[in-house]
N, C-alpha and C positions, 0 to 999 in steps of 0.2 A: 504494500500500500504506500503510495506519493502522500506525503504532509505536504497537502495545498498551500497553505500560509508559506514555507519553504518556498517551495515550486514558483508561486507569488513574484516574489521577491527575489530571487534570479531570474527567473525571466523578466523581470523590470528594466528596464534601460536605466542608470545610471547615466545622469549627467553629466559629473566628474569624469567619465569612465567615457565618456562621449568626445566630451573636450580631448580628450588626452589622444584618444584612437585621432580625431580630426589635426591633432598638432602632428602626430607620425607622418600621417600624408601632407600635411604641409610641408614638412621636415623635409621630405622626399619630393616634392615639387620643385619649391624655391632655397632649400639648402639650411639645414638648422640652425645657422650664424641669424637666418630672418627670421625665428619663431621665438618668440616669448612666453612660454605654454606656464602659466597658473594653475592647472586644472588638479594635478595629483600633490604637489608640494615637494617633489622629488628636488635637491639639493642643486644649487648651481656652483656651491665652490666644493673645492675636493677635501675630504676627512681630513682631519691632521696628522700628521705624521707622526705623531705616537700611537694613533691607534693601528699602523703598520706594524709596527715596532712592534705593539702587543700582541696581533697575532701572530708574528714570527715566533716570539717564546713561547705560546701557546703551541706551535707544533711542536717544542722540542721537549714539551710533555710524555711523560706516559700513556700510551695507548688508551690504556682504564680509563686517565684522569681527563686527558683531552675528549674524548666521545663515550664515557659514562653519566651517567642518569647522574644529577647533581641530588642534594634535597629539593623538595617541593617548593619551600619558600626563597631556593638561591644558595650558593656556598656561602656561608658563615662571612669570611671575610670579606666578599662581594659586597653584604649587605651592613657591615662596617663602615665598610670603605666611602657608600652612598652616606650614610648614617654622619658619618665624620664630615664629608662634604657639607651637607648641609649647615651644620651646625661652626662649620666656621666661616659660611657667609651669613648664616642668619641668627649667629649668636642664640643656640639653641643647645639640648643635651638631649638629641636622640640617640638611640641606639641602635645596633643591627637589628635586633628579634621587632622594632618601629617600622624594618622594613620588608616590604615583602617584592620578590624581583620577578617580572611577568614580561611575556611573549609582545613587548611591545606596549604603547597608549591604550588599542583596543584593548586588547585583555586587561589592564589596567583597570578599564573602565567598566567590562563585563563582571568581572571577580566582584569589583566594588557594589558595584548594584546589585547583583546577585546575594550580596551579603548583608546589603542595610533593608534592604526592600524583601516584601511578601507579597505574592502574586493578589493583584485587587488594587493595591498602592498607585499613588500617584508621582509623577517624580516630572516637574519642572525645569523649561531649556528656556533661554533667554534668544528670540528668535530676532533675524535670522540664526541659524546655529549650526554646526557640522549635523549633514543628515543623519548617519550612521546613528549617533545617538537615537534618535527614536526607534529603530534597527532593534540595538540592544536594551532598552526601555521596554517594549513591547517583548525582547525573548524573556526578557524577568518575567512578564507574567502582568506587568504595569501597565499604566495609561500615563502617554507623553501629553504634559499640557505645555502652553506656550505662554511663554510671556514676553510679549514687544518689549525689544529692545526703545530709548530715547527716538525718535525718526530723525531726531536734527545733528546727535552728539554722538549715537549707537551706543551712549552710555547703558548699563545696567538702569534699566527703571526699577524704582525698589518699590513704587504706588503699585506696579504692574505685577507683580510678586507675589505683594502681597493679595493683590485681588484675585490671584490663580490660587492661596494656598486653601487647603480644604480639612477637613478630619485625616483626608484621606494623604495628605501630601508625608513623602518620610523623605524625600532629597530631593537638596535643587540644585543641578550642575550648570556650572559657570566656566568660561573659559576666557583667560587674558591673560596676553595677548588674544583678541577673538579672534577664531576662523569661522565665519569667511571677512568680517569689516573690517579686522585692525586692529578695535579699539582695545585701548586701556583699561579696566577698571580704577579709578582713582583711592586712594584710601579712603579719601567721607565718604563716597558710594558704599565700599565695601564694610566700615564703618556704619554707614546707616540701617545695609541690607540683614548684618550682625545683630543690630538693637532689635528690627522689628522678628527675625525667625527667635531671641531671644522674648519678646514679647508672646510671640504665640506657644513656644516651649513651658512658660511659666504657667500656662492652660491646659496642658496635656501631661501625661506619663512621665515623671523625669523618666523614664526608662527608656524612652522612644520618644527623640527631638529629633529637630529635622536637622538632617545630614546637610552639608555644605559640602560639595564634590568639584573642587578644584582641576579642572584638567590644564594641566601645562607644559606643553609641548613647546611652547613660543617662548618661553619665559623670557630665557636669552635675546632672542630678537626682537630688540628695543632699539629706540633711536634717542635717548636721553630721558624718556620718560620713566620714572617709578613703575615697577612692577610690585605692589605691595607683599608680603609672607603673608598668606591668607588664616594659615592655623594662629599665629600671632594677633590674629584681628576676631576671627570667630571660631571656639573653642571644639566645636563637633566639625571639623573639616576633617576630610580624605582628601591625600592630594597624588593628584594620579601623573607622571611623566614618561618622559622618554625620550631616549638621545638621537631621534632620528633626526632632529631640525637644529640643535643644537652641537653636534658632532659632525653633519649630512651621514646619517648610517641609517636611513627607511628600512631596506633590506635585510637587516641584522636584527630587525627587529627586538631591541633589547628597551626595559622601562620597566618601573617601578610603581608602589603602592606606598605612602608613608600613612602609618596608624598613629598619629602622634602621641607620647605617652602621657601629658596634661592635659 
């Protein structure tokens, strides 16, 4: 038996997926020095040169160690390693066991909602938004609600937020750097948006507040603007990344999950 919903959803044309087929034939018409293709987010400068370096020593590993099954959560030190990062740019004390190391931003972001959310739930996108989120919103078992972005600024509206939240809402993912505007979220924003899900938490279960799901893939690519540490701003964040836009490593698929421990 086909699961239609499945079936659905590949057979769907993909935009993204549209653009990018259409940049190849361009590519191959007038020459890819003339295409400026947006569409996938595939890297225009080349990784750095230590992550060469690292996969060289990585082959002069052990058989075992090089192509065996790690832990579930990541090699211990891996997730150190992430851990210590953080925490000496953001003047933090996480730890490895904060982090958790996954197959990339998606999985990042499927684990995460898979785990704060119960099939019935609601979980809130600041639109416009990366599609794929509703994708995996709807495999949890959720209903994606929306809430308009600013029209003038793309800022976070936090009126708009809150007028989506419900009984039903248990996370609202946000992402800044946004894909697809740009925008920034500024600290009062994110600030403001903190007081009011702290407003509506104070009415419900402490045991079930609503999650704050930080995706950040962009982090790094700023142009002087603040990128605020969103767990420093509001207490129940998941912050979901990955080094494919920040290294150019798509392909490698390599990103994380931090549980922060405060």
């Amino acid at each position: 038996m086909i699961n239609e919903t499945m079936y659905a959803r590949g057979a769907e044309s993909s935009i993204i997926r549209e653009i990018f087929s259409y940049g190849l034939e361009r590519k191959a018409q007038i020459g890819a020095e003339n295409v400026f293709d947006f569409s996938l987010g595939n890297p225009s400068v080349p990784a750095p040169a230590a992550v060469a370096e690292s996969i060289k020593k990585a082959l002069e590993l052990p058989s075992d160690q090089l192509h065996g099954y790690t832990p579930a959560p990541g090699l211990p030190q891996c997730r150190a390693a992430v851990a210590e990062s953080l925490n000496r740019r953001f003047g933090t004390s996480y730890e490895g066991k904060d982090v958790f190391m996954t197959v990339g931003a998606a999985a990042s972001l499927t684990c995460t909602l898979n785990a704060v959310t119960n099939p019935g739930d609601e979980v809130i996108v600041i639109a416009p938004y990366f599609p794929e989120y509703r994708v995996w919103i709807e495999k949890a078992g959720c209903t994606c609600v929306e809430a308009l972005a600013d029209e003038d600024t793309f800022q976070l509206s936090v009126d708009n937020v809150l007028k989506a939240i419900s009984d039903k809402t248990a996370a609202v993912i946000i992402d800044s750097p946004n894909n697809p505007t740009g925008a920034v979220y500024t600290r009062d924003t994110l600030t403001r948006l903190a007081n009011v899900l702290r407003e509506v938490n104070a009415k419900r279960d402490p045991e079930n507040p609503i999650v704050l799901i930080s995706d950040e893939p962009y982090r790094e690519i700023v142009y002087g603007a603040e990128v605020p540490w969103v767990p420093s701003i509001y207490e129940n964040t998941v912050v979901c990344y990955s080094y494919s836009k920040s290294l150019s490593l798509p392909g490698e698929r390599v990103g994380w999950i931090l549980v922060p421990n405060t």
